[in-house]
C-alpha positions as CSV (number, residue, x, y, z in Angstrom):
1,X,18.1,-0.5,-3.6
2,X,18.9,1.3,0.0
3,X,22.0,2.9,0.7
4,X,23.0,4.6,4.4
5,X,24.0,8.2,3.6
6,X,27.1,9.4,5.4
7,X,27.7,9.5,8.6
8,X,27.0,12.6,10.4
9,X,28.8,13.3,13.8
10,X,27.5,16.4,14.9
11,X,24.0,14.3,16.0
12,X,23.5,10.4,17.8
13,X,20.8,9.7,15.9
14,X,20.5,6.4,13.7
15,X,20.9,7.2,9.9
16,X,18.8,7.6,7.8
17,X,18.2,4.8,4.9
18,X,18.0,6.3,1.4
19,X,15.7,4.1,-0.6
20,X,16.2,4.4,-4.7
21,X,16.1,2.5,-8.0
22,X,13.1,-0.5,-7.7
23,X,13.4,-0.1,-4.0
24,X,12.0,3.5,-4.0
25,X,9.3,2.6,-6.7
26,X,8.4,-0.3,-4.3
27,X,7.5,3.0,-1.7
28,X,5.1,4.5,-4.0
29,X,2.9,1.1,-5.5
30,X,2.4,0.9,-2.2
31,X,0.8,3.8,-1.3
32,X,-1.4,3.6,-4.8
33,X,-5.0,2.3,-5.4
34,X,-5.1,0.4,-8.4
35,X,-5.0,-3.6,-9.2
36,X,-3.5,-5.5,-11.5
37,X,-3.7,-5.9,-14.9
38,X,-2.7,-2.0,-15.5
39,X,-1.9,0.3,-18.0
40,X,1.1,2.6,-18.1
41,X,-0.8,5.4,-17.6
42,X,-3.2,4.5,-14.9
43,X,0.1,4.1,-12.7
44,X,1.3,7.5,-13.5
45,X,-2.3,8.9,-12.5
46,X,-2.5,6.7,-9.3
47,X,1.3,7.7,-8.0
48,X,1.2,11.1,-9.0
49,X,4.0,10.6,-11.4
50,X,7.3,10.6,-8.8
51,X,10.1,11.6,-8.9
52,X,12.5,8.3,-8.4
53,X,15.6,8.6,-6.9
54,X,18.0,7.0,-8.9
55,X,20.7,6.5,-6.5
56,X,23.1,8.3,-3.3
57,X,23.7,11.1,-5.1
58,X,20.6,12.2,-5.4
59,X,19.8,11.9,-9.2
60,X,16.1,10.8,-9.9
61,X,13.9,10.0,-13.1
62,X,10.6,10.4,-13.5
63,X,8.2,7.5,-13.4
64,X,6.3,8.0,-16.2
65,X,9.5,8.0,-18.3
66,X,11.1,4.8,-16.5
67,X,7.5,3.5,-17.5
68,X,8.2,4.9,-21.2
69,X,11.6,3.1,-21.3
70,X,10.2,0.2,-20.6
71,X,7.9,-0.3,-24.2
72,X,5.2,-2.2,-22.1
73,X,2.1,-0.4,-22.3
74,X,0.3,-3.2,-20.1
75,X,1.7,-4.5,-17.1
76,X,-0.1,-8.0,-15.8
77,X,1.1,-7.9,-11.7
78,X,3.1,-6.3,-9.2
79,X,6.0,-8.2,-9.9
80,X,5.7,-7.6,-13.9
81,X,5.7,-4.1,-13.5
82,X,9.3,-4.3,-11.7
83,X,10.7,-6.7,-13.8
84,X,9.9,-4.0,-16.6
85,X,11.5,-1.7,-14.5
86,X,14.1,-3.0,-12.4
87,X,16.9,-2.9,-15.8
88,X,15.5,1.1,-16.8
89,X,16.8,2.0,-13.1
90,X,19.9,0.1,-13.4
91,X,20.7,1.7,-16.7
92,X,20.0,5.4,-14.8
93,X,22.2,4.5,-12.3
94,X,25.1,3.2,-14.0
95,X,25.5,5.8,-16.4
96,X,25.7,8.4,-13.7
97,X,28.5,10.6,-13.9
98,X,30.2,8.2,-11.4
99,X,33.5,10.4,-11.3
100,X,37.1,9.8,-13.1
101,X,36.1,5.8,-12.4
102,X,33.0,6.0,-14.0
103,X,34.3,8.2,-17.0
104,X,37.4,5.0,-17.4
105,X,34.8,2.6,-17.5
106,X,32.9,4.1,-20.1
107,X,36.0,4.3,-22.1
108,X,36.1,0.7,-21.7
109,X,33.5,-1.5,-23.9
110,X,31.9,-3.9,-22.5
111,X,31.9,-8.3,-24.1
């Protein structure tokens, strides 16, 4: 996911895009040298183990423990590997502290 941060009016430049979640993990397969079938910990090595940003508000997780949450120790392609992890970075960013709105809603239980 991308978000636009704020505006800021003291400059006239464009904003800046804020990349997080799968979005942000996207960024750093990219810039890794490994192929596919590969193992949790070959991804960690490769990347450098990132920080993620999680969402806006600047919250991240570490990789290897998104990879952790994910209980695959394999992953057979690209797309594999973010289907694994696309639902750990939803779950980061939904149980954010999200304010009084996100405190009602987790009051609330979900059906």
């Amino acid at each position: 996911m991308a978000a636009r941060p704020p505006a800021n009016d003291d400059t006239d430049d464009e904003p800046t895009v804020v990349t997080f979640g799968i979005a942000a993990v996207e960024e750093f397969l990219d810039g890794a040298d490994f192929s596919y079938p590969v193992d949790r910990q070959t991804v960690v090595d490769t990347t450098g183990d990132p920080e993620i940003p999680v969402d806006t508000s600047g919250r991240t997780l570490a990789l290897s423990k998104a990879l952790e949450r994910t209980e695959q120790r394999r992953y057979e392609s690209r797309r594999d590997l973010l289907n694994a992890l696309h639902p750990v970075f939803e779950d980061a960013r939904q149980s954010g502290s999200g304010g009084i709105v996100g405190f009602v809603r987790s009051l609330i239980p979900s059906f």
